[in-house]
C-alpha positions in Angstrom: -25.5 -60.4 46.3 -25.9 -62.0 42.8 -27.1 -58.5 41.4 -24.0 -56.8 42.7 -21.5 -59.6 41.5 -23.2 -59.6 37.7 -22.5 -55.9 37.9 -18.8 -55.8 38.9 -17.5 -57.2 35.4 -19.5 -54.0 34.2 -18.5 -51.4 35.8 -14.8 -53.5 35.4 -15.5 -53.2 31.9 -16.2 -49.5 32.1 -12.8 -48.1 33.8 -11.1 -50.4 31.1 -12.4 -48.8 28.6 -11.6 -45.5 29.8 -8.2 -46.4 30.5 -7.8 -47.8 27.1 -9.7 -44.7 25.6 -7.5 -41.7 27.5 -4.4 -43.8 26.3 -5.8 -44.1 22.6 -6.0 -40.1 22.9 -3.0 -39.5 24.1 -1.2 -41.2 21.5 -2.8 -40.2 18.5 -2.4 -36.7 19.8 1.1 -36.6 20.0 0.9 -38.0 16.1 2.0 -35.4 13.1 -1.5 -34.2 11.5 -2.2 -32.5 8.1 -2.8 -29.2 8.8 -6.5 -28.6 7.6 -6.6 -26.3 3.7 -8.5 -23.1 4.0 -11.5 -22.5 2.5 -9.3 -21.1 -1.2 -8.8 -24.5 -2.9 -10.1 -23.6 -6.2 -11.4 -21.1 -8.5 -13.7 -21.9 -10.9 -14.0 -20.9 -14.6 -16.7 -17.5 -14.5 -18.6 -19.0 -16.4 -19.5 -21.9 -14.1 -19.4 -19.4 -10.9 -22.3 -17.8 -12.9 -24.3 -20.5 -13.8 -24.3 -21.8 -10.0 -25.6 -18.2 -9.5 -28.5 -19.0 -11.4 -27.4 -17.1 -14.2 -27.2 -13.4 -11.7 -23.3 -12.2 -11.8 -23.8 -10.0 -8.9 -24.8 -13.4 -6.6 -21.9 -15.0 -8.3 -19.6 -11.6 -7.0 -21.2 -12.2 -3.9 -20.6 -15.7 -3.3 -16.9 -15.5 -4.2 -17.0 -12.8 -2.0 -17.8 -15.2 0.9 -15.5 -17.2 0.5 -12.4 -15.0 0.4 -14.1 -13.3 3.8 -14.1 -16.4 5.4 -10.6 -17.5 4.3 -8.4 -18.3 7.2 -5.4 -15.9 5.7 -3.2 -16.9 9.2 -2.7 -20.5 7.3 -2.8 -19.7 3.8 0.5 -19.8 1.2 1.4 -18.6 -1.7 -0.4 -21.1 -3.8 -3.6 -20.0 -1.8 -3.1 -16.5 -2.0 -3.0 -17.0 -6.1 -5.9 -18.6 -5.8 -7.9 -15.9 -4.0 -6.6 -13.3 -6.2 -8.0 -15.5 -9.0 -11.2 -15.1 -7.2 -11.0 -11.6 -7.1 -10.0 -10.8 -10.2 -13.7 -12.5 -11.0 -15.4 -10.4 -8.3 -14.3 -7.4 -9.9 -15.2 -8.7 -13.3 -18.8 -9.8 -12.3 -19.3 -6.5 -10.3 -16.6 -4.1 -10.5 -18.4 -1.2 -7.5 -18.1 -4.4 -5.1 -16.6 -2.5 -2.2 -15.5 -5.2 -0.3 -13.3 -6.8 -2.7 -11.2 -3.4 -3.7 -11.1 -3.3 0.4 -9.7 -6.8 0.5 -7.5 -6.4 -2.5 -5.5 -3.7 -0.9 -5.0 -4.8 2.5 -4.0 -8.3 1.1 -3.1 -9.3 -2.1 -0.1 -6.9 -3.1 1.1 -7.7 0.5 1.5 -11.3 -0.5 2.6 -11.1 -3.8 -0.1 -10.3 -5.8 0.4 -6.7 -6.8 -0.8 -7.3 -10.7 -4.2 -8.7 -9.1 -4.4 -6.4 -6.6 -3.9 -3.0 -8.9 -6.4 -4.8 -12.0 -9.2 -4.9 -9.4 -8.4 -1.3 -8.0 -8.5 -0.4 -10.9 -11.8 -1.7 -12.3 -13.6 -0.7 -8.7 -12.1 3.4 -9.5 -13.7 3.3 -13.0 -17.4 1.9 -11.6 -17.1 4.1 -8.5 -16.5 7.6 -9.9 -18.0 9.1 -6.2 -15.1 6.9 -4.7 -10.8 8.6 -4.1 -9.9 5.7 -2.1 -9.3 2.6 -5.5 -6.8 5.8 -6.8 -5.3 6.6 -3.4 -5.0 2.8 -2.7 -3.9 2.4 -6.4 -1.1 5.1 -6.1 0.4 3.4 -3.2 1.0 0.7 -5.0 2.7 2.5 -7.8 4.6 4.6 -4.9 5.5 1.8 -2.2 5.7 -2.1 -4.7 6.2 -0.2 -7.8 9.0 2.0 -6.8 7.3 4.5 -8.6 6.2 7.5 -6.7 6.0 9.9 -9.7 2.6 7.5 -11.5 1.9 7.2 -7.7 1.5 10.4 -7.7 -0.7 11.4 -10.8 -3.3 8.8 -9.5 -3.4 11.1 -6.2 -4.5 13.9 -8.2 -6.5 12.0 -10.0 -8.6 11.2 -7.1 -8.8 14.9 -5.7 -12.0 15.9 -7.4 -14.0 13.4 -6.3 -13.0 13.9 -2.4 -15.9 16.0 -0.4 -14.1 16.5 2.7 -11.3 20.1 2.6 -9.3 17.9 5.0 -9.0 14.9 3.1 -7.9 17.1 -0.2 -5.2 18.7 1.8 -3.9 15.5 3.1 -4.4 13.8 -0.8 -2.6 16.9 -1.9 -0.1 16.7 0.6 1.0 13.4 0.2 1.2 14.1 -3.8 3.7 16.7 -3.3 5.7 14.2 -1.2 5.9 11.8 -4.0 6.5 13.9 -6.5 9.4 15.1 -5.1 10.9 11.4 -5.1 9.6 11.0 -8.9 10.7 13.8 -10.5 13.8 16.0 -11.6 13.9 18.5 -8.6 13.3 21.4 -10.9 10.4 19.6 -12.5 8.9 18.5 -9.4 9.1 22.2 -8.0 7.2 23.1 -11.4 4.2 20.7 -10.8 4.0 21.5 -7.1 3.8 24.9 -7.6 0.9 24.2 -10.1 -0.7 22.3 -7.6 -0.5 25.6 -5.7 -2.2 27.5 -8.1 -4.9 25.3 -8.2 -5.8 24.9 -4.6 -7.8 27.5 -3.1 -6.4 30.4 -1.5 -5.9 30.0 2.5 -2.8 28.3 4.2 -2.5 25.2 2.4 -2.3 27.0 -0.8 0.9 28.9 1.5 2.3 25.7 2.2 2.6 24.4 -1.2 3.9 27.1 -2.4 6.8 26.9 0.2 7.2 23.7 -0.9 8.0 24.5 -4.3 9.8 27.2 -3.6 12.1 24.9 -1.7 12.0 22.6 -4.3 13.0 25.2 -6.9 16.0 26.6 -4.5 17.2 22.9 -4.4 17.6 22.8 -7.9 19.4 25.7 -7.8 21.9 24.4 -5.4 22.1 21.5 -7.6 22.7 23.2 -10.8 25.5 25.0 -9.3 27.4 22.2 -8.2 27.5 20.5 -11.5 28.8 23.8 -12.5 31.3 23.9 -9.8 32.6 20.3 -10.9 33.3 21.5 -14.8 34.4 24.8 -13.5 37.2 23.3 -11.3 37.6 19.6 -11.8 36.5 18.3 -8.4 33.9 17.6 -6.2 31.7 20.5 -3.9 33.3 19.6 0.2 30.7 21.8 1.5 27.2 24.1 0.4 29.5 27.1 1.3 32.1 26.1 -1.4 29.6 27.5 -4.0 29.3 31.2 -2.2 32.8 31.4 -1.6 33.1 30.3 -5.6 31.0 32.9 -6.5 28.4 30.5 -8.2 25.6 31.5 -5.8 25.3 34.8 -3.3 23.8 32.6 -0.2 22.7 29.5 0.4 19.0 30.1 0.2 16.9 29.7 4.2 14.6 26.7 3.6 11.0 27.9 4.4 9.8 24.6 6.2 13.2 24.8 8.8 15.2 21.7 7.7 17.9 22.8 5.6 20.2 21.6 2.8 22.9 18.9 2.5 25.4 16.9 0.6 24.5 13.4 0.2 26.9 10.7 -0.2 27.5 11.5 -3.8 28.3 15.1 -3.2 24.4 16.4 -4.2 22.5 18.8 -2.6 19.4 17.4 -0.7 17.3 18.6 1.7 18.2 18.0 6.1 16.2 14.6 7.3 15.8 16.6 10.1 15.1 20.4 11.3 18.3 23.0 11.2 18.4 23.8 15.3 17.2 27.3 15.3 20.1 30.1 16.0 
């Protein structure tokens, strides 16, 4: 009996402290808490990231590397993001063919404000990794999409043409340099450089479909350059495409090869259907 009663206060002691613990929890749970820093809080000088490398750049590439891989992004600010495009920048400085970090760099950095960083390392990993289109295709976009400059966009395309393998993946580089071109360029000027595209593809039916695409192009400047010749001809503004057959400027309006047709935008300029004419 003596056992059991020396026990009690124990096993009294016991609940109490669970009680007193589960409250304890409870409470400090529902207390604000400093969200914990991702792993970006510094960069260090590239120097010092290569003498904790034992004097090899490539580990110190490396072992930046690491870090920005295991960056929580989901929690990360602008500060941090500056940070890890620091760190970058010195990846592609210690080892500009590191594929990873021209990888990274694109899918993150211009995203989040860091489109100098993110275009200095594309650019260092397309000049070590002459085998490689994608730092020039990722490069372009940047020029085309955060620059607002499709026409450099462009140029870094074909840039990257002759180092792609694949016929498909030329077509489509091709393809999309075309596009951008025609938001770059003077219309007529745009047709010209398509249409030496064209030339230089080989013969088949993507050489065809350039050179419908320039044709279209050139046709639109021809629409173009009769409307401003309309306006000094007779002191007012085209109403409609037909205006300039019925004017005498043009005999027809030309049939666009790829099915969507010409327009007057807002401003009274020709430009090209968003969508396809419904056939007749």
């Amino acid at each position: 009996m003596a056992g059991r009663q020396s026990a009690l206060p124990l096993v009294l002691l016991g609940v109490l402290s669970a009680v007193v613990y589960g409250l304890a929890a409870q409470r400090l749970s529902a207390q604000p808490r400093e969200t914990a820093k991702p792993e970006l809080l510094i960069a260090l000088p590239r120097f010092a990231q290569v003498l904790m490398a034992g004097g090899d750049r490539y580990l110190a590439a490396n072992l930046a590397g690491f870090r920005v891989l295991v960056a929580d992004t989901g929690r990360m600010g602008a500060d941090d993001y500056a940070v890890q495009a620091k760190l970058q920048r010195d990846i592609a400085w210690f080892n500009p063919a590191h594929e990873d970090n021209y990888y990274i760099a694109a899918a993150i950095l211009p995203w989040n404000g860091e489109v100098d960083a993110a275009q200095y390392i594309l650019r260092k990993a397309s000049d070590a990794r002459i085998f490689d289109w994608y730092p020039l295709f990722h490069y372009g976009f940047i020029f085309y999409h955060f620059r607002q400059d499709p026409a450099t966009g462009a140029q870094w395309l074909l840039k990257g043409i002759p180092r792609v393998r694949d016929q498909q993946d030329q077509w489509a580089l091709q393809n999309a340099a075309a596009l951008w071109i025609e938001k770059g360029y003077q219309t007529a000027s745009a047709a010209g450089l398509v249409d030496a595209m064209a030339a230089n593809s080989p013969p088949g039916a993507f050489r065809n479909y350039l050179k419908m695409r320039a044709a279209r192009l050139q046709d639109l400047a021809t629409l173009q350059d009769a409307v401003q010749r309309f306006r000094e001809r007779f002191g007012k503004d085209v109403e409609k495409l037909d205006d300039l057959v019925s004017s005498g400027l043009i005999a027809e309006i030309p049939a666009d090869p790829l099915g969507f047709g010409y327009r007057l935008d807002a401003g009274g300029s020709p430009t090209f259907n968003p969508t396809r004419s419904p056939k007749k």
